[in-house]
FIKOLZA-1660 file (N, C-alpha, C; in steps of 0.1 Angstrom, whole numbers, plus 5000, padded with zeros to 4 digits):
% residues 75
   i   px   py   pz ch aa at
   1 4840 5151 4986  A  X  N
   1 4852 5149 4978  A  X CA
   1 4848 5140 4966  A  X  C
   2 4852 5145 4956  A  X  N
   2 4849 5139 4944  A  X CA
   2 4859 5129 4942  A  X  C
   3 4854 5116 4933  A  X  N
   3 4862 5101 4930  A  X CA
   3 4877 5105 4928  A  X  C
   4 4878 5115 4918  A  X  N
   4 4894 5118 4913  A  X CA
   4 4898 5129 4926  A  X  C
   5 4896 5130 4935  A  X  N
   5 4897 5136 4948  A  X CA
   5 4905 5124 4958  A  X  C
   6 4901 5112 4954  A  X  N
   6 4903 5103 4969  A  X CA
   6 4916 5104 4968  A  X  C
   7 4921 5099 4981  A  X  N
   7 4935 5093 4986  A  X CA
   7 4942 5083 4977  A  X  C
   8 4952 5082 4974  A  X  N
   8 4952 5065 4963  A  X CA
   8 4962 5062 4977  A  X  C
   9 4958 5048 4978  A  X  N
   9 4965 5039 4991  A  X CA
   9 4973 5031 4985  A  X  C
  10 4981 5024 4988  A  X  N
  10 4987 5009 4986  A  X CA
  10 4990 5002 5000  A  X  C
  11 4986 4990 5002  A  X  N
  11 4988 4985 5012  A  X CA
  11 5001 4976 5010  A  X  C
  12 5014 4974 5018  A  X  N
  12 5024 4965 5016  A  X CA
  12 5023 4957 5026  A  X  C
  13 5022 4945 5027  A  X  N
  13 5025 4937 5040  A  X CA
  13 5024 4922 5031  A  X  C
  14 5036 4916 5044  A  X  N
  14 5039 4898 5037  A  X CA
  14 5030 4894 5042  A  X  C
  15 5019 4896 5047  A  X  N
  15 5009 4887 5055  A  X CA
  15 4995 4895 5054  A  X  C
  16 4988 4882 5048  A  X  N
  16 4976 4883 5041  A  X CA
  16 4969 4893 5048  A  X  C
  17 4967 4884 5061  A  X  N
  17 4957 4887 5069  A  X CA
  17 4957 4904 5077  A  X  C
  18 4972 4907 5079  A  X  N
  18 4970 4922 5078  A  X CA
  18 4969 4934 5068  A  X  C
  19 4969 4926 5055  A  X  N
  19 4965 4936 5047  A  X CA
  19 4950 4935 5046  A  X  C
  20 4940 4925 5048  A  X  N
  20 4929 4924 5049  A  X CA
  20 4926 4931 5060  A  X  C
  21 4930 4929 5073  A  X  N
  21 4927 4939 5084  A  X CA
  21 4928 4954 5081  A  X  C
  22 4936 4956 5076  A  X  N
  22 4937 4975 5072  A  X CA
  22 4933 4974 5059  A  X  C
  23 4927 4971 5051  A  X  N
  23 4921 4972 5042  A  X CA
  23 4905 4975 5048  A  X  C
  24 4898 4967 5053  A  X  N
  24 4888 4964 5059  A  X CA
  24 4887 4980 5071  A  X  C
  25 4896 4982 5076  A  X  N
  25 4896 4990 5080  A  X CA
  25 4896 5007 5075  A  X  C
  26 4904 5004 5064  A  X  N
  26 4902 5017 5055  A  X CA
  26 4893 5016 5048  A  X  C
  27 4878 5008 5049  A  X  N
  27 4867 5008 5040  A  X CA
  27 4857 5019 5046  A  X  C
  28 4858 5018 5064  A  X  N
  28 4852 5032 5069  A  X CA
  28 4855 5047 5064  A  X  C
  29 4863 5049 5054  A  X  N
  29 4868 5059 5048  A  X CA
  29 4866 5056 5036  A  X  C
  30 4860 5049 5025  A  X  N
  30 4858 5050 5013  A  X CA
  30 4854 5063 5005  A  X  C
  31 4845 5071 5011  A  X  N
  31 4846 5085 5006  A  X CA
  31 4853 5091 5003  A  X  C
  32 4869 5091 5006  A  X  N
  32 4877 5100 5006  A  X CA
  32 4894 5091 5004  A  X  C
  33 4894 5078 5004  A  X  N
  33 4902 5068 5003  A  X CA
  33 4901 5058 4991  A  X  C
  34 4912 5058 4982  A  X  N
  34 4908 5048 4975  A  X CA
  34 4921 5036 4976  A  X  C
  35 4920 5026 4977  A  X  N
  35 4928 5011 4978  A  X CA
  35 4935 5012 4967  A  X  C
  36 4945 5012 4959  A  X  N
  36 4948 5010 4945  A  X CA
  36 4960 4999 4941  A  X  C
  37 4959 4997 4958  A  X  N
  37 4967 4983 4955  A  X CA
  37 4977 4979 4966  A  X  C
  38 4976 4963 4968  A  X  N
  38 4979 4955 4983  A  X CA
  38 4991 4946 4976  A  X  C
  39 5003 4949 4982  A  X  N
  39 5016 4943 4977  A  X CA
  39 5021 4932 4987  A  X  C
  40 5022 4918 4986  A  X  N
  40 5029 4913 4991  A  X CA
  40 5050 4909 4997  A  X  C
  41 5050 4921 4989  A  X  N
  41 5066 4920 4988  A  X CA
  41 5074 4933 4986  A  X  C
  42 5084 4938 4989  A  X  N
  42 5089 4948 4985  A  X CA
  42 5092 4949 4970  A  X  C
  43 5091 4941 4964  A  X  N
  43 5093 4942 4946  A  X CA
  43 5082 4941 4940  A  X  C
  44 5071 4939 4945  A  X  N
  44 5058 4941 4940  A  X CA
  44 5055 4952 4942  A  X  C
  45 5054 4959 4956  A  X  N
  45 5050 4970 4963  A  X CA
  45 5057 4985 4953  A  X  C
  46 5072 4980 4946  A  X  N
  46 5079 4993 4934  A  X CA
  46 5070 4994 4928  A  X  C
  47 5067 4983 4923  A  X  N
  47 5068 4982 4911  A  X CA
  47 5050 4990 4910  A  X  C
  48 5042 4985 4917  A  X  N
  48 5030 4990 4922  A  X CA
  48 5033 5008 4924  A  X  C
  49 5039 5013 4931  A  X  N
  49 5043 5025 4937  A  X CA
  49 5046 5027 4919  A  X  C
  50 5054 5028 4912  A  X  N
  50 5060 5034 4898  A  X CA
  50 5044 5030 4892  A  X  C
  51 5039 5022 4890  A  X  N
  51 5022 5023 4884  A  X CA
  51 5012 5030 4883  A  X  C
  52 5008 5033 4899  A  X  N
  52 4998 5039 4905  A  X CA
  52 5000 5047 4915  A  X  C
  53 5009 5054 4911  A  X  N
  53 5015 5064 4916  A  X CA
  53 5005 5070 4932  A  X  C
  54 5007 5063 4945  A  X  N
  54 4999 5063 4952  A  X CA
  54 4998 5078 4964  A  X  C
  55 4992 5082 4971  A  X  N
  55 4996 5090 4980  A  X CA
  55 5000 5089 4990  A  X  C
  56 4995 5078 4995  A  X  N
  56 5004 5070 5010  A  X CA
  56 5000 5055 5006  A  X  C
  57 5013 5049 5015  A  X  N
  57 5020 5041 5011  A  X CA
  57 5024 5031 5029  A  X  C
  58 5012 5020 5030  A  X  N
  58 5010 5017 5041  A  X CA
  58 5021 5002 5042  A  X  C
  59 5036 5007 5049  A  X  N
  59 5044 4998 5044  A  X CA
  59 5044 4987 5054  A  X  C
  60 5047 4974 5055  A  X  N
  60 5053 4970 5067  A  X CA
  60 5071 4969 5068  A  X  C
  61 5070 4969 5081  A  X  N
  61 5087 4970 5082  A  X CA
  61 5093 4959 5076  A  X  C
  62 5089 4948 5082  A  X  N
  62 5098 4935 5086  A  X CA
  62 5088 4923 5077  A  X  C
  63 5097 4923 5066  A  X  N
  63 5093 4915 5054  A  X CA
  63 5104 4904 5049  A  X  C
  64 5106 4894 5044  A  X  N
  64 5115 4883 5041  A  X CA
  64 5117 4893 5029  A  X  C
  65 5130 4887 5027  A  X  N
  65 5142 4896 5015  A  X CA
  65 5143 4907 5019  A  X  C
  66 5138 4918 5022  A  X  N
  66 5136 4928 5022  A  X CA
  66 5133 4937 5035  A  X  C
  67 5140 4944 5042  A  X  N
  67 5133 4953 5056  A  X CA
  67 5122 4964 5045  A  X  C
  68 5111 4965 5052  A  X  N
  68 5107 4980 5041  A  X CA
  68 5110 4992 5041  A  X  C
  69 5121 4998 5053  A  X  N
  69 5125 5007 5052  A  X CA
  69 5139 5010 5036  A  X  C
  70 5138 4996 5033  A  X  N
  70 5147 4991 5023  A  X CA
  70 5144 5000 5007  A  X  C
  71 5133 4995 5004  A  X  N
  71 5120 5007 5000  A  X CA
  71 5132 5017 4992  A  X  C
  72 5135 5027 4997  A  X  N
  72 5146 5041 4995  A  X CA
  72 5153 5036 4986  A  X  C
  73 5159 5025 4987  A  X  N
  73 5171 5018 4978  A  X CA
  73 5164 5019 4962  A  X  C
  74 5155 5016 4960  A  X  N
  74 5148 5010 4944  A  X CA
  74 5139 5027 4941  A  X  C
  75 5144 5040 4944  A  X  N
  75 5137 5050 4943  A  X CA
  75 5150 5061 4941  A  X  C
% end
């Protein structure tokens, strides 16, 4: 799979340390996965999502302000 071939990811989560975990863990897939960007918030995570228009979109549920199924609402 060629570079402009990869996955574009975003990772969402309020907590550091699991976006480093599944980040780290999506590096066994770098061939075919590209990171394009780790949101700590549902209003970063839009605003990210309208930028880098990603292909999946690794959300967490249960974030302060915000549930991420909440997400729908700003779309």
């Amino acid at each position: 799979m060629k570079k402009e071939e990869t996955i574009k990811v975003i990772i969402v989560d309020d907590e550091k340390n699991s976006r480093d975990v599944l980040s780290k863990l999506l590096e066994n897939f770098k061939e075919v996965i590209s990171i394009v960007g780790k949101c700590e918030d549902l209003i970063e995570a839009v605003a990210c999502i309208k930028e880098k228009r990603p292909d999946v979109v690794f959300l967490d549920v249960r974030m302060p302000n915000y549930e991420g199924y909440e997400i729908v609402n700003f779309f």
